[in-house]
TORLO-831790 format. One record per residue (C-alpha): residue in three letters; y negated, x, z. Coordinates in Angstrom, 1 decimal. Each point is the difference from the previous one (the first is absolute). Layout:
N
ALA / Y / X / Z
...
END
This chain:
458
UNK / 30.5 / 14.6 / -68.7
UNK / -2.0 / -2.4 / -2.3
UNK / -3.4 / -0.5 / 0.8
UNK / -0.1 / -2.8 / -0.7
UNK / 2.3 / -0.8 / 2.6
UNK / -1.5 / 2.8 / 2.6
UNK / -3.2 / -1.6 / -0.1
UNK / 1.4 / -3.7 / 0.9
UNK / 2.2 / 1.4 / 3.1
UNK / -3.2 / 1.6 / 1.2
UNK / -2.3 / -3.0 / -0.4
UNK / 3.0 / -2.4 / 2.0
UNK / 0.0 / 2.4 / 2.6
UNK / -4.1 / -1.2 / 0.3
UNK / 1.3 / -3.4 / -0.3
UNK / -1.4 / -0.8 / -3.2
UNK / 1.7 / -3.5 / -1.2
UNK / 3.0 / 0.0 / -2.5
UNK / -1.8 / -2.1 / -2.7
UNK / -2.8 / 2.3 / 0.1
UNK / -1.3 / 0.8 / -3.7
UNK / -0.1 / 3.7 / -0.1
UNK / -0.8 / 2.4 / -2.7
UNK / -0.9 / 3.9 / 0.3
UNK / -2.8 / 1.8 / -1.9
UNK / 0.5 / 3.8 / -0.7
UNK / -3.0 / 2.2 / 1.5
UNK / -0.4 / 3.5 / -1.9
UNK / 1.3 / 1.3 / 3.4
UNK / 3.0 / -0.9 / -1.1
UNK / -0.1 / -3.0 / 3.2
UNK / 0.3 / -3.4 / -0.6
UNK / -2.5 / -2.5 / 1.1
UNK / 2.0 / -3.5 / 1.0
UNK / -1.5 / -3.0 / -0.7
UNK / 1.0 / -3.6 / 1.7
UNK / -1.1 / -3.0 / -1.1
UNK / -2.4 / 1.8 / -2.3
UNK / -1.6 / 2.0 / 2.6
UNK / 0.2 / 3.1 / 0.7
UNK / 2.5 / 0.5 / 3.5
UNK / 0.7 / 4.1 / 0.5
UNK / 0.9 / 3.0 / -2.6
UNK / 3.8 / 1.5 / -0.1
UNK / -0.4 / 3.9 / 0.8
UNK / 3.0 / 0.8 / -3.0
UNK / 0.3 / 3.7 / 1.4
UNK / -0.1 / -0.6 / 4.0
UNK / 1.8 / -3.4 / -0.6
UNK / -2.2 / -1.9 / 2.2
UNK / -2.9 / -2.6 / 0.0
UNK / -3.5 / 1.5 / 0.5
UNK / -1.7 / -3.1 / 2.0
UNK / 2.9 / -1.6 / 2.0
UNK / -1.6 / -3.6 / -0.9
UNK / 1.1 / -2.5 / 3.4
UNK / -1.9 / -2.8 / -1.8
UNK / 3.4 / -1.9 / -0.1
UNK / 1.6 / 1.3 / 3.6
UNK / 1.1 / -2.5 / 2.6
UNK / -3.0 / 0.9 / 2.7
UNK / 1.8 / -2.5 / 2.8
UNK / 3.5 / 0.1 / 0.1
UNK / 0.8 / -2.3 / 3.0
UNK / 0.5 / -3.4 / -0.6
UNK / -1.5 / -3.0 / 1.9
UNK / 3.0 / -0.7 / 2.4
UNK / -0.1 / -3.6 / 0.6
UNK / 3.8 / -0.3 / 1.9
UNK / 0.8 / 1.8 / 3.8
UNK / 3.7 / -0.1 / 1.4
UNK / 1.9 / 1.2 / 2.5
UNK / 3.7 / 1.5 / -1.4
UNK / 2.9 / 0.7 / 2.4
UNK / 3.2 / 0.5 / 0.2
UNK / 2.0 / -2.8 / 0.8
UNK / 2.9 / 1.7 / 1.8
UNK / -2.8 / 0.7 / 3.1
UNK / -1.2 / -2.0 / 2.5
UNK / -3.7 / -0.1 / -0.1
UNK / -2.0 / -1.1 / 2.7
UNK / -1.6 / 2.0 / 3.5
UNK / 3.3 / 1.1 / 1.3
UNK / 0.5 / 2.2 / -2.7
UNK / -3.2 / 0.5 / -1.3
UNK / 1.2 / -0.2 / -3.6
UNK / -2.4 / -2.5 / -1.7
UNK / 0.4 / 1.4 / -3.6
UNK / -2.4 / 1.3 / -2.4
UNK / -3.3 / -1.4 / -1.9
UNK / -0.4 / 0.6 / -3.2
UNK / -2.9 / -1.4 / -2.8
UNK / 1.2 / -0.7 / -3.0
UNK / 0.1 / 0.2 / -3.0
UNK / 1.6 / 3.7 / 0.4
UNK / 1.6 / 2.5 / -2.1
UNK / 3.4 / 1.3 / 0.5
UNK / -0.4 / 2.9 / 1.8
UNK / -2.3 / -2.1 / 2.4
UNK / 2.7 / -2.7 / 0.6
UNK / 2.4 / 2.6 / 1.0
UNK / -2.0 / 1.5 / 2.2
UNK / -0.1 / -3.2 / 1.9
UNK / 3.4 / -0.6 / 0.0
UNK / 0.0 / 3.2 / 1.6
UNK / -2.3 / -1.4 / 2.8
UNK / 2.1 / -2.8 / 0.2
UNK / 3.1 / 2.0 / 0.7
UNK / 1.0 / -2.2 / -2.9
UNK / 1.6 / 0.1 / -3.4
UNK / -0.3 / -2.4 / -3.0
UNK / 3.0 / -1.7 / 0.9
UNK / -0.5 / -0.9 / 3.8
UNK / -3.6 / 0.4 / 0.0
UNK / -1.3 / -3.6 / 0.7
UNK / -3.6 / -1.9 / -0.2
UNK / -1.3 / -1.5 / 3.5
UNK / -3.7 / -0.4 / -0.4
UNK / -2.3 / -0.6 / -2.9
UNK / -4.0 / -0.7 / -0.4
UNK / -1.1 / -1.2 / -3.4
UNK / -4.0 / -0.5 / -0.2
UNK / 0.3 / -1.3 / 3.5
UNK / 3.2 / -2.1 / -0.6
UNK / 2.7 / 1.6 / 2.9
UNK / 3.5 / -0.5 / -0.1
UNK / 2.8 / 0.8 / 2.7
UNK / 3.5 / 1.1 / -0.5
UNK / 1.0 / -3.6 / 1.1
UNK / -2.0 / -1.6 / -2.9
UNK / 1.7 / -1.0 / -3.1
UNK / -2.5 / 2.0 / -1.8
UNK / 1.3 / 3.5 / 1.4
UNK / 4.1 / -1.3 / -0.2
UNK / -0.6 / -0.3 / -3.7
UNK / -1.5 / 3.0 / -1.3
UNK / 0.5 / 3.7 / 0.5
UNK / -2.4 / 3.2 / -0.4
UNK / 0.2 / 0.8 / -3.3
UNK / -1.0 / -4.1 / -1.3
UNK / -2.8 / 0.6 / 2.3
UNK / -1.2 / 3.4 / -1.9
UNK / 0.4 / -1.8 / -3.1
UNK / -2.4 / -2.9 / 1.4
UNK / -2.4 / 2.5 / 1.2
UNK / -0.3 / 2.3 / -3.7
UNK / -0.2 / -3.2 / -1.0
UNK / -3.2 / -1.3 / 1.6
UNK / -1.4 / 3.6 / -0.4
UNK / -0.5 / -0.5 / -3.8
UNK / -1.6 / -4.0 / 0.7
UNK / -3.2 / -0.7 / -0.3
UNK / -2.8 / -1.2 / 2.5
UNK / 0.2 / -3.7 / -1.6
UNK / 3.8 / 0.6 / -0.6
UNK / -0.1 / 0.9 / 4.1
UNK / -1.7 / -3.1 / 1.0
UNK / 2.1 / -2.2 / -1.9
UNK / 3.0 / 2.1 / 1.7
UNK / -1.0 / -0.5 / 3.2
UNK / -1.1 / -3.6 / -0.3
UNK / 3.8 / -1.0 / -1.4
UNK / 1.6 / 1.9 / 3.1
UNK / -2.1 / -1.7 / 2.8
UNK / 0.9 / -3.1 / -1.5
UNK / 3.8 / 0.4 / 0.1
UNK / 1.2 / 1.9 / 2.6
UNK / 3.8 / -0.6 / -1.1
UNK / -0.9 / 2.4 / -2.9
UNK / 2.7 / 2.9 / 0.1
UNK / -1.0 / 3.4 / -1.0
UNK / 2.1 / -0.8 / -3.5
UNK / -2.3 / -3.1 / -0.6
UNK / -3.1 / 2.5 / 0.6
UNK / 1.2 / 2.1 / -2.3
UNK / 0.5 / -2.5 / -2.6
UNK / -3.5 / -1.2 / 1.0
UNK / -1.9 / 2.9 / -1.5
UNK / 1.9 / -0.2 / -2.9
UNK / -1.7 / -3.7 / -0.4
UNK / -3.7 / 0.1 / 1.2
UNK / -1.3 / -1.1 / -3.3
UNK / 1.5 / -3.6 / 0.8
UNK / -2.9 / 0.2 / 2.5
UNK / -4.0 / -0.2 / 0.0
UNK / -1.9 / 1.7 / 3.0
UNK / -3.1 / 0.9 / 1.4
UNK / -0.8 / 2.7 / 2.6
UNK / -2.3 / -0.7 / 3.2
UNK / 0.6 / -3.5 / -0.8
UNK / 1.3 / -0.5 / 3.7
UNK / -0.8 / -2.8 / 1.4
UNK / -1.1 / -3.5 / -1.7
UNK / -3.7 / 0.6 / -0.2
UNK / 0.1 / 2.8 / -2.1
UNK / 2.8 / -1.0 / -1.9
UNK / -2.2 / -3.0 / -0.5
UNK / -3.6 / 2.5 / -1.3
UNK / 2.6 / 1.8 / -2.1
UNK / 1.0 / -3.1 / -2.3
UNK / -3.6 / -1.3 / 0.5
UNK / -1.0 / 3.1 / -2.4
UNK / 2.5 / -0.7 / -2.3
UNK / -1.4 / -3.2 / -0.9
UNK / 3.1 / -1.8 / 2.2
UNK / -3.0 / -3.2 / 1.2
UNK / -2.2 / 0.3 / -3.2
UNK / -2.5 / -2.8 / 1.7
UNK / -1.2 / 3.0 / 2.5
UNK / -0.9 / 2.2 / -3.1
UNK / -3.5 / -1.5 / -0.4
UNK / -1.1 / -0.7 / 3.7
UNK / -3.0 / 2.4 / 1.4
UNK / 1.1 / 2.7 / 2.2
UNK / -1.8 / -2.3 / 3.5
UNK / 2.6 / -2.9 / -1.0
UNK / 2.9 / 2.4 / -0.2
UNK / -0.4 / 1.7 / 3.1
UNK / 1.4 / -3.3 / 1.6
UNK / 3.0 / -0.3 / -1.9
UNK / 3.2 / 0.3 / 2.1
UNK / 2.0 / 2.3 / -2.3
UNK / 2.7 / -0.1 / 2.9
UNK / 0.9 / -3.9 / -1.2
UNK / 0.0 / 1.5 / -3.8
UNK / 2.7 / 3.0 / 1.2
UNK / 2.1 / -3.4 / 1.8
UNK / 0.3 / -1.7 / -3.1
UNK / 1.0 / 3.3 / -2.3
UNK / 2.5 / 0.6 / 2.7
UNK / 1.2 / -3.2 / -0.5
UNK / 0.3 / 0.0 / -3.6
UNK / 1.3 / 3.2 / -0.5
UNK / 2.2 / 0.2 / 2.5
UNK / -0.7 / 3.6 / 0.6
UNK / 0.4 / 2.7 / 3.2
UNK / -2.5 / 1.8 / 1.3
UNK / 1.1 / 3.5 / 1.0
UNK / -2.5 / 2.2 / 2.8
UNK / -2.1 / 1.6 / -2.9
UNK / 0.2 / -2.9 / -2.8
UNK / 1.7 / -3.3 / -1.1
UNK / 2.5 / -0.7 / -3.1
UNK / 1.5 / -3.1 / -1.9
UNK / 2.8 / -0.4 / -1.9
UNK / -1.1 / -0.4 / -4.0
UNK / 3.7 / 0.4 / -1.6
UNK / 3.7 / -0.8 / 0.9
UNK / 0.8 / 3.0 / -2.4
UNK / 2.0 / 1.4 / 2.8
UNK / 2.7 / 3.0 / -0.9
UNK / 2.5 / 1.6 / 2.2
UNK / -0.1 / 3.6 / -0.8
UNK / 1.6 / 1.6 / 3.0
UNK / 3.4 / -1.7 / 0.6
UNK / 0.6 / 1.7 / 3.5
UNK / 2.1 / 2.6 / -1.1
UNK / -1.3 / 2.3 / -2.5
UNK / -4.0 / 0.9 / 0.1
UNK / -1.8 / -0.9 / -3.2
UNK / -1.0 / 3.6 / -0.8
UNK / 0.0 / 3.4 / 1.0
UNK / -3.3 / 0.6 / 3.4
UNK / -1.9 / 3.7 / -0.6
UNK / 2.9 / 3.6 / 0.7
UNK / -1.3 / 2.6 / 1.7
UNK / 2.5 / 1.8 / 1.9
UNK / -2.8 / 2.0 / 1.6
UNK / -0.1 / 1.9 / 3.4
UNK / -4.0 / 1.1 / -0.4
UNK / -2.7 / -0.7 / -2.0
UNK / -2.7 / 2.0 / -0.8
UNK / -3.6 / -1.3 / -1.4
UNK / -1.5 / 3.5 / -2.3
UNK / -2.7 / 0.5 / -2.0
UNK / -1.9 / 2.4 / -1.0
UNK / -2.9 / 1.7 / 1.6
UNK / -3.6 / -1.9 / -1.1
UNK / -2.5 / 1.7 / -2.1
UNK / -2.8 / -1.9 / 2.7
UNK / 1.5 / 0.0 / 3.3
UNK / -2.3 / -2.8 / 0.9
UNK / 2.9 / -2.2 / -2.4
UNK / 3.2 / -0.7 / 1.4
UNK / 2.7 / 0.7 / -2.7
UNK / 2.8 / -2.1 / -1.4
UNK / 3.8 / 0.7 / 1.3
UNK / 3.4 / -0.2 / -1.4
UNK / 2.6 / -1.6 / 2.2
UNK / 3.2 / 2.1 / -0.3
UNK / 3.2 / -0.9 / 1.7
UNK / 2.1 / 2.8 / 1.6
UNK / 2.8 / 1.5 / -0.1
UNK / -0.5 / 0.2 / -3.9
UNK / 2.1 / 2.9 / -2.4
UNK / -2.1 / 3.5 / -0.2
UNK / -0.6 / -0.3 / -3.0
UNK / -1.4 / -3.1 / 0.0
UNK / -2.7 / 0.9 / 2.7
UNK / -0.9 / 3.4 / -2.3
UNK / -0.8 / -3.1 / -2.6
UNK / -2.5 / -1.8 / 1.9
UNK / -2.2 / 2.9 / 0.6
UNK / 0.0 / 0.4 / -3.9
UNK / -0.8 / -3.7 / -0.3
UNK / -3.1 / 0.4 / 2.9
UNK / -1.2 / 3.3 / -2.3
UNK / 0.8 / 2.5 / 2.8
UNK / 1.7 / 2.7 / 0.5
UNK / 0.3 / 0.4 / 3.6
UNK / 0.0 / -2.8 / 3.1
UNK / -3.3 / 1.8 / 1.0
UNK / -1.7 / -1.3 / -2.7
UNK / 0.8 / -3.3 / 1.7
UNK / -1.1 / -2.1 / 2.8
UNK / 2.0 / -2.0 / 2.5
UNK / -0.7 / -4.1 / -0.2
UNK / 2.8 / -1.5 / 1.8
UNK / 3.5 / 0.5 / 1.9
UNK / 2.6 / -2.9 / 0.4
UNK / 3.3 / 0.9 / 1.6
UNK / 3.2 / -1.3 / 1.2
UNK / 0.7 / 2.5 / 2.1
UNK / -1.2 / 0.0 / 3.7
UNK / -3.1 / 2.0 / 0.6
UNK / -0.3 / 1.1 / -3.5
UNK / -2.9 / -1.6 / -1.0
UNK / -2.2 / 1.5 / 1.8
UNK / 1.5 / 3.6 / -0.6
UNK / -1.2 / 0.8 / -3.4
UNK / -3.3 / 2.0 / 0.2
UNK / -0.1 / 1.3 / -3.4
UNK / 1.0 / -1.0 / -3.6
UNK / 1.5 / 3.9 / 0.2
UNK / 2.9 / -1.6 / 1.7
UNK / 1.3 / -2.2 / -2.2
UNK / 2.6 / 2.3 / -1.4
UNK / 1.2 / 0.4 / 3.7
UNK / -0.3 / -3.4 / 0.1
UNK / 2.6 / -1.2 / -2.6
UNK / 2.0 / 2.8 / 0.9
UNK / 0.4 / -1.9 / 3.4
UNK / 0.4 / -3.3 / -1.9
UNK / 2.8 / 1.3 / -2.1
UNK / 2.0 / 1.5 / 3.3
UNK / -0.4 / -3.4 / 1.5
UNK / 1.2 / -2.2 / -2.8
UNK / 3.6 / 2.1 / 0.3
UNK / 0.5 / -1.1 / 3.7
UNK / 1.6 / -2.9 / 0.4
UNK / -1.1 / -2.8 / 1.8
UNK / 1.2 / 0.8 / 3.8
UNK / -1.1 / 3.3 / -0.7
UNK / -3.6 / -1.2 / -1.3
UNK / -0.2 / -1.9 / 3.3
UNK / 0.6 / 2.8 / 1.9
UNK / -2.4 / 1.9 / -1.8
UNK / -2.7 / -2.9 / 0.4
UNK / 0.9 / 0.1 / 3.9
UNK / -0.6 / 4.0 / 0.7
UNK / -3.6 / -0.3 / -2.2
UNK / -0.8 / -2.8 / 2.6
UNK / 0.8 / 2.2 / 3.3
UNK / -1.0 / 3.5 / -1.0
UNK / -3.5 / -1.4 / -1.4
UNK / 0.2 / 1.5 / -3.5
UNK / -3.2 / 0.6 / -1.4
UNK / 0.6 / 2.4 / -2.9
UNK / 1.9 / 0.2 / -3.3
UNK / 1.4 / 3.2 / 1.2
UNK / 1.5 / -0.8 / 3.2
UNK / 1.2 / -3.3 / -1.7
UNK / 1.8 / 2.4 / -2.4
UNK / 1.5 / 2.3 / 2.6
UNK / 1.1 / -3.5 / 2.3
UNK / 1.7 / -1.5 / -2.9
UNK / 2.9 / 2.7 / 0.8
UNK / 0.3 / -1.0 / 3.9
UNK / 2.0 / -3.2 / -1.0
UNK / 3.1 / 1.4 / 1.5
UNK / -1.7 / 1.2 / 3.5
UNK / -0.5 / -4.0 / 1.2
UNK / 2.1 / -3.1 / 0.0
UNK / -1.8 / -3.4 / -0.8
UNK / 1.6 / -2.9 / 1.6
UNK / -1.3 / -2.5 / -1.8
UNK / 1.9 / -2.6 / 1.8
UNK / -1.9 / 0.6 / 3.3
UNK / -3.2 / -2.1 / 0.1
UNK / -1.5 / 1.7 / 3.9
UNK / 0.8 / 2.6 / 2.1
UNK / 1.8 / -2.3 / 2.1
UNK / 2.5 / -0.6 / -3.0
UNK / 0.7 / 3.7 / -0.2
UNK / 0.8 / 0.4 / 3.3
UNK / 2.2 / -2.7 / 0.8
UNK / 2.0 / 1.3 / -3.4
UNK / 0.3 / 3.2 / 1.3
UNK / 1.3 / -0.8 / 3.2
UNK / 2.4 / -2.3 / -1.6
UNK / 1.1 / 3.0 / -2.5
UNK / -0.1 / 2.1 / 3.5
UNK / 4.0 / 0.4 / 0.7
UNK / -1.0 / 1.1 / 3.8
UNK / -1.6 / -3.0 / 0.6
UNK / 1.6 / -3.5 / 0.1
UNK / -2.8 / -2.6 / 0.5
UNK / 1.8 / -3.2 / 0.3
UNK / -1.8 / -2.6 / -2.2
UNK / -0.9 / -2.4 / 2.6
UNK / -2.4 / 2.8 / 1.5
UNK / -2.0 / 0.5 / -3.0
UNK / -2.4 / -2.6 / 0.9
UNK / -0.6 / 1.6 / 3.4
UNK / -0.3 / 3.8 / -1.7
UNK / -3.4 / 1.5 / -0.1
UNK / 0.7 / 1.6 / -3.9
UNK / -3.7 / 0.9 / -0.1
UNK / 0.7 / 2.1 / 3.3
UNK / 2.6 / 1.7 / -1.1
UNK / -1.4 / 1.1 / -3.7
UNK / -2.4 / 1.7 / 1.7
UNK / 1.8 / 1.3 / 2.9
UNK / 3.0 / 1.2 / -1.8
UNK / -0.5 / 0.2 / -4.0
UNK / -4.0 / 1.3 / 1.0
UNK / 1.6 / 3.2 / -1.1
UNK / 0.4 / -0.9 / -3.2
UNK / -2.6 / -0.4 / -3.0
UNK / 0.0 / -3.5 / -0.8
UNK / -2.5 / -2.3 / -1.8
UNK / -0.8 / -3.7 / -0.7
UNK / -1.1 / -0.1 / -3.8
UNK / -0.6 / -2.9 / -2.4
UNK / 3.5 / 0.7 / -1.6
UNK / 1.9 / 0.4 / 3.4
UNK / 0.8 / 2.7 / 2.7
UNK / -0.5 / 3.5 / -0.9
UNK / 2.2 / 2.7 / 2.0
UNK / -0.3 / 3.3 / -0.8
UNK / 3.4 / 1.3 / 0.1
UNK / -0.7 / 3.9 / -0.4
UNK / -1.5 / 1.7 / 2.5
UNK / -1.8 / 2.9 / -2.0
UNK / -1.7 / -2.4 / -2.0
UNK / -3.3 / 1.5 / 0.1
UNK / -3.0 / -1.6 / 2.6
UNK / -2.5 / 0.9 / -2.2
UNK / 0.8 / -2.8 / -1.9
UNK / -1.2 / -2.8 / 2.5
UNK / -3.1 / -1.3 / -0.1
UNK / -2.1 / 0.5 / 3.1
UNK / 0.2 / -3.6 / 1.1
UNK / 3.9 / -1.1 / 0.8
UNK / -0.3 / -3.9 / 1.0
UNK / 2.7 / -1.3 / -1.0
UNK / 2.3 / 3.3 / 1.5
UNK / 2.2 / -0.4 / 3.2
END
């Protein structure tokens, strides 16, 4: 391969920016010393083709965004409520794909019946019977929230000032909103009229106070000056600032049906914060974010990037994961091949049996990349019926599915369900999860598997 074109594949994988200038010096080494911007970054190693330094100056360090939007997604063939104990499931937004699924998944939902029924914007709540929730669906709300991520603090007050001014904005007019901040002046902490007042005092707003002595000023009511900016400018305070309106410029970028542009991919499963080890311990070292499952050869790629040539040069920063449990079952950095080897099994199950999967994590209390990787081929020894929100549910399905049995429906609301699942089906291994009930289905599925605590087992 051209160097050239080795060296920039390396430095992207460190997240160096596209418009970078780079140029390489030869060493007598034969290696290659890469410098950005005119400075010197890392050297090529030509004959181990790697980098020598691993240089994180330009690595995301925080990779979770400022989530701004809560909601409750569910599926809107159920009946939620205390009978059934189905209420949905939360999610903060923005998300990524993998993420959204995963609540769908919760939700006992898919992208065509899941439904909205609760949302909380910077204190703002709306209810499945508002006109707010009827007109707008998961993914506009995802796109409001990446949105908002990338805002600024002023950009944020301004946002915030605008909504609690109109409450009949839709989540479309929001989105269109960020789009046109710049018709708008703001100023943070200016919450109430007598700082909004001190703030325009400074900026030369009543020029006759400039010259007074500091005793004469102290009797000023700057809460009468904040009246009569309000009433000029016509402006909305927000909780943490006020804005006014400085431009009618206003353009409609987001038409309701197709999203302006493309929010972050990342079909990710884990994440995984690395770096390597630090010549003074008493530093902590920079990480790479890497998203999992990723190709083989890929990962073999960023250990060449970081300068290493094993994961035990490395040290562990971080863990994000999708997966129940997960997150807090990576010890070591020496498990990251295991790891994405998990990762890429789970990406070929499809979604009922990724659910299923989620569902035996959650009852057997998996707390190691091994026994993840051993569970992932007990799919087959449970059923997950998704459609069953409580025990009680389960039971009264399988006594209707019971041919022996012939419970006439007018004595349903007399029959002690709860009774009976534990009387009758106690037998059996079954399980309230997130995504639904677990039943194990084979009876040599192996004990060792459960955790030591069973709560949610009848």
């Amino acid at each position: 391969m051209n160097t050239e074109k080795r060296i920039k594949e390396l430095l992207k994988i460190l997240n160096v920016p596209e418009g970078a200038e780079i140029s390489g010096e030869q060493a007598e080494s034969g290696a290659i010393h890469i410098v950005l911007n005119g400075e010197y970054f890392d050297t090529y190693d030509t004959v181990e083709d790697k980098l020598t330094d691993g240089n994180l100056k330009y690595a995301r360090q925080e990779i979770e965004p400022e989530k701004y939007i809560t909601a409750i997604i569910s599926n809107s063939e159920f009946t939620r409520g205390k009978a059934t104990e189905y209420f949905g499931a939360g999610i903060t937004l923005p998300v990524l794909e993998n993420e959204l699924a995963d609540a769908y998944q919760r939700a006992r939902a898919t992208a065509d019946n899941a439904a909205v029924t609760w949302v909380d914007l910077f204190e703002h709540s709306y209810d499945e019977n508002s006109e707010y929730i009827k007109n707008t669906s998961i993914e506009e709300l995802n796109f409001l929230a990446a949105r908002l991520h990338i805002l600024s603090t002023k950009e944020l007050v301004t946002f915030k000032a605008c909504i609690a001014s109109d409450e009949s904005m839709s989540a479309a007019d929001m989105i269109n909103l960020t789009y046109n901040l710049n018709n708008y002046e703001s100023y943070a902490d200016a919450d109430s009229y007598e700082k909004l007042g001190r703030i325009f005092t400074q900026n030369g707003y009543v020029p006759e106070l400039e010259n007074l002595p500091e005793g004469v000023l102290e009797y000023i009511d700057y809460s009468k000056i904040g009246r009569k900016v309000h009433k000029e400018k016509q402006g909305m305070f927000a909780d943490d600032g006020y804005a006014y309106k400085i431009s009618d410029n206003f353009k409609t970028v987001y038409d309701g049906k197709t999203f302006p542009e493309q929010i972050e991919k990342d079909t990710y499963l884990f994440r995984v914060k690395i770096g390597q080890y630090p010549k003074d311990m008493s530093e902590m070292p920079l990480g790479l974010w890497i998203s999992l499952p990723m190709k083989n050869e890929k990962l073999s790629d960023i250990k060449k990037a970081l300068g290493v040539h094993k994961w035990e040069e490395c040290v562990l920063r971080g863990v994000q994961s999708i997966i129940p449990n997960m997150q807090y079952s990576i010890e070591s950095v020496c498990e990251i091949e295991s790891l994405n080897r998990l990762a890429q099994k789970i990406l070929k199950l499809n979604d009922e049996q990724q659910a299923t999967y989620k569902a035996i994590l959650e009852v057997t209390g998996c707390k190691t990349v091994s026994k993840a990787e051993r569970l992932i081929d007990k799919c087959n020894d449970f059923n997950l019926h998704r459609e069953n929100i409580s025990f009680e549910d389960f039971a009264e399905r399988n006594l209707t599915d019971d041919e022996k049995v012939h419970l006439p429906e007018n004595l349903k609301k007399y029959f002690d369900f709860e009774q009976y699942m534990k009387d009758v089906l106690g037998g059996m291994r079954i399980h309230k999860t997130e995504y639904g009930i677990l039943e194990q289905v084979n009876d040599n599925f192996d004990a060792e598997f459960y955790a030591e605590s069973e709560e949610n087992e009848v």
